[in-house]
C-alpha positions as CSV (number, residue, x, y, z in Angstrom):
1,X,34.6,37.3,42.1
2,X,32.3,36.0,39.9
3,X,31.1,32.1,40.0
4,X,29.9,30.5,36.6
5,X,26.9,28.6,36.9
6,X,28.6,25.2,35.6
7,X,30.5,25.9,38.9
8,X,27.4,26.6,41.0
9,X,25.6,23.4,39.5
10,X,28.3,20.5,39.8
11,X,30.6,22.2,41.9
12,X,28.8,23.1,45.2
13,X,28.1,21.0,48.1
14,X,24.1,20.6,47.6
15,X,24.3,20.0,43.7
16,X,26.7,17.2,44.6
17,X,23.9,15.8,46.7
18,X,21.4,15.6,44.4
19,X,22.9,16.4,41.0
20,X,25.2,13.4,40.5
21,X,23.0,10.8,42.1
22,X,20.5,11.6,39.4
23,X,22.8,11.4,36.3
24,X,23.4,7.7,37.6
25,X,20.3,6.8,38.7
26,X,19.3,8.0,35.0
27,X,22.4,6.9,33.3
28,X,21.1,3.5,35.1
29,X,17.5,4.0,34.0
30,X,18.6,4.4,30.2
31,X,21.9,1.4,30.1
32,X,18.6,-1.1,31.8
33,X,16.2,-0.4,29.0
34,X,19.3,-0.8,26.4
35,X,20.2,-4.4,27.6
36,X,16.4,-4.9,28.6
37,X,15.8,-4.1,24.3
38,X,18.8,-6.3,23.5
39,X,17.2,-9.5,25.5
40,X,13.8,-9.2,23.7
41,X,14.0,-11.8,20.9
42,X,13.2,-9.7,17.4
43,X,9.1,-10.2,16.1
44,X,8.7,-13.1,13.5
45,X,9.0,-11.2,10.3
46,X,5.1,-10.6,8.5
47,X,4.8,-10.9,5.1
48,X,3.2,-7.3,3.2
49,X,-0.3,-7.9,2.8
50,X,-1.2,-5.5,-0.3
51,X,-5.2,-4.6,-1.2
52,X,-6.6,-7.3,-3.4
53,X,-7.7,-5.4,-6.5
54,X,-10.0,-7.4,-9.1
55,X,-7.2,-7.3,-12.1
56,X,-6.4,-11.0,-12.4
57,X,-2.7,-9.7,-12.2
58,X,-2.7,-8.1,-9.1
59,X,-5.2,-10.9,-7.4
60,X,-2.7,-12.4,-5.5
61,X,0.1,-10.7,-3.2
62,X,3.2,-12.1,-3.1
63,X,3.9,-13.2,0.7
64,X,7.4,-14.5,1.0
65,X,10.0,-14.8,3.8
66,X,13.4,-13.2,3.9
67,X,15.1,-15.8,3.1
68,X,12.8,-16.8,0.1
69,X,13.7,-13.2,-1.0
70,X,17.5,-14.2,-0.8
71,X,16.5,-17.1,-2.8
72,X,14.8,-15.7,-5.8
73,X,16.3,-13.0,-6.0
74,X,19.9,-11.8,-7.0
75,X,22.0,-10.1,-4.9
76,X,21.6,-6.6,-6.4
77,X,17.9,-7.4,-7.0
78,X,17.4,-8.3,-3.3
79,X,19.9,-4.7,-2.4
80,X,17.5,-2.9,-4.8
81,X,13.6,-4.5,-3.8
82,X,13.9,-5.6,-0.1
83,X,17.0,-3.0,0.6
84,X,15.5,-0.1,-0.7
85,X,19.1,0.4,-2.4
86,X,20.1,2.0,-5.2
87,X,22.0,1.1,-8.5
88,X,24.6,3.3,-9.5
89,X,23.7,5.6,-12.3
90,X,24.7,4.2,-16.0
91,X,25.2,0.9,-14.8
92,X,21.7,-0.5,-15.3
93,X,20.8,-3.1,-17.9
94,X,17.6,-0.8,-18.7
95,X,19.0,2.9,-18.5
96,X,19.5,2.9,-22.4
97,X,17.1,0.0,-23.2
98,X,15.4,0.8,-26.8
99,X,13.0,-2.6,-26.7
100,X,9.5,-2.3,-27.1
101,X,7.7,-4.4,-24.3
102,X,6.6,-4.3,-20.8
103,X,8.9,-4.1,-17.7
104,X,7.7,-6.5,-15.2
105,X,8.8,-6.4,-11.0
106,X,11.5,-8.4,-10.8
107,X,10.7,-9.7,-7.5
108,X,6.8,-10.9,-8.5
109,X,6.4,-10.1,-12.2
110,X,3.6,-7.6,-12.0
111,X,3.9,-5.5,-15.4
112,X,4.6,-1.9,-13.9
113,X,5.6,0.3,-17.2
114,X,5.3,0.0,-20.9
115,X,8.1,1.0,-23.5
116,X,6.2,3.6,-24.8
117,X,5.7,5.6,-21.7
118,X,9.8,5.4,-21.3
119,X,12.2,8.0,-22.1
120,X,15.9,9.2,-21.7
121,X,15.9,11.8,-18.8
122,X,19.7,12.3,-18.8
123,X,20.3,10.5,-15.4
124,X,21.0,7.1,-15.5
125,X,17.9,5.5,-14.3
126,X,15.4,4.4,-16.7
127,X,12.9,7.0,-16.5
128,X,9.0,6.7,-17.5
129,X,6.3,9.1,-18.1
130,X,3.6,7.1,-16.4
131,X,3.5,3.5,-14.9
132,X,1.4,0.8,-16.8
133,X,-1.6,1.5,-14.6
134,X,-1.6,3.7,-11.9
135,X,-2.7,0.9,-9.6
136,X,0.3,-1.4,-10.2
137,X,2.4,1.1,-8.1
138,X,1.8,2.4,-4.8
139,X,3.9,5.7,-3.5
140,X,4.7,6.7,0.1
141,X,7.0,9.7,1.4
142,X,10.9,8.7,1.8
143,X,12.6,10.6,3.9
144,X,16.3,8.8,3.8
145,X,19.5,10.9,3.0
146,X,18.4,13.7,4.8
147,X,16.0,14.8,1.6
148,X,12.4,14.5,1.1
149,X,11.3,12.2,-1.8
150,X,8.5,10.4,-3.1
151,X,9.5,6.5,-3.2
152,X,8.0,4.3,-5.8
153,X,6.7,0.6,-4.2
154,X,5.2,-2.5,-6.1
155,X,1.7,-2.9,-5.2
156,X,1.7,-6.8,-6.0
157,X,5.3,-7.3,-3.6
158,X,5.8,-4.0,-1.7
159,X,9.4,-4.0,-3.8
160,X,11.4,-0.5,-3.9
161,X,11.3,0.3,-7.6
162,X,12.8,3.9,-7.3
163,X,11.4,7.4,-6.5
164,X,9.0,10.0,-8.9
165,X,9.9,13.0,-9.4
166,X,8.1,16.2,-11.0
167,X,10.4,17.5,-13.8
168,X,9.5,14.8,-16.8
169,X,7.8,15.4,-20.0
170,X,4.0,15.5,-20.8
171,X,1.9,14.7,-20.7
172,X,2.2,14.3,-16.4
173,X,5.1,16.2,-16.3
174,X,6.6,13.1,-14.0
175,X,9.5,10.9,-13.8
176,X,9.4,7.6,-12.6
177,X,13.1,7.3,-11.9
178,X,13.4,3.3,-11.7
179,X,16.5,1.0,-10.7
180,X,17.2,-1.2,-13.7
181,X,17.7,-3.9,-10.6
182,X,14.1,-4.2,-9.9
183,X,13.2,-4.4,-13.1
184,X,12.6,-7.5,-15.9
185,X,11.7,-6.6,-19.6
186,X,9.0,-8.8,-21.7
187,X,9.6,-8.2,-25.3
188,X,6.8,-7.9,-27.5
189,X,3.4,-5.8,-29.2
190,X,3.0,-2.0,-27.8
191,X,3.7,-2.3,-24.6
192,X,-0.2,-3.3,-23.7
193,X,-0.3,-5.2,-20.6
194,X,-2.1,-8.7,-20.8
């Protein structure tokens, strides 16, 4: 007759001697860390300190609390910037915008993209070509959803603006696939920023 090794492990009179001593003293080991992680009172929340750069727009980071997020924000705005949300597709005030203008951050009114660098990619998003300036945007791998993307930041706030991907038009051959949310159009000239 043959014994399975499950049997030989947990079953046995020596493996009850050590075996099931150690699963509690470990069990133990891991529930005392839990609570020990659950007393520990959460950091004070630090405001995103971006790199000053010497355009007069980007001078000055925008250093604001949670709450004053809450504040100034809406509630979709807040889901979208501070969330890193996502607005569903065709339901953004800026998917089928025709204006000409700049679209500002919503959450600190950095210009990020002009009109003219703006085009319909089929998806629901408002898609660009190119952001204003490549320094008004910052980019860092996202790795959420179980995909690999490249998300799309605000230099100025550190505000989720969307994610780039490499299937627009030239002359980059990129889209900047931005939630409408995070978003605030300035009518006006070509699109030049200030």
């Amino acid at each position: 007759m043959t014994t399975r090794v499950c049997d030989r492990l947990f079953y046995n009179e020596r493996s009850v001697i050590w075996v099931w001593p150690t699963v509690y003293v470990l069990l133990g080991a891991l529930l005392g860390a839990c609570s020990e992680a659950e007393r520990r009172p959460d950091p004070p929340a630090k405001p995103i300190i971006q790199t000053q750069t010497s355009d007069t727009d980007m001078s000055q980071p925008v250093n604001k609390t949670d709450q004053q997020w809450r504040e100034s924000l809406t509630p979709m705005q807040y889901h979208v910037l501070r969330e890193k949300g996502t607005e569903r597709a065709f339901t953004g005030e800026y998917h089928d915008h025709k204006g000409h203008g700049v679209y500002r951050c919503a959450g600190c009114g950095l210009e990020l993209f002009k009109s003219d660098e703006k085009f319909d990619s089929g998806t629901g998003w408002p898609s660009y070509w190119s952001p204003a300036d490549d320094d008004r945007v910052v980019t860092k791998t996202d790795t959420t959803h179980g995909m690999t993307r490249t998300e799309v930041l605000c230099r100025r706030c550190g505000g989720h603006l969307g994610h780039i991907f490499n299937d627009g038009p030239a002359p980059t051959g990129l889209r900047y696939c931005i939630n409408s949310a995070s978003l605030d159009f300035k009518p006006g000239g070509t699109g030049d920023t200030e």
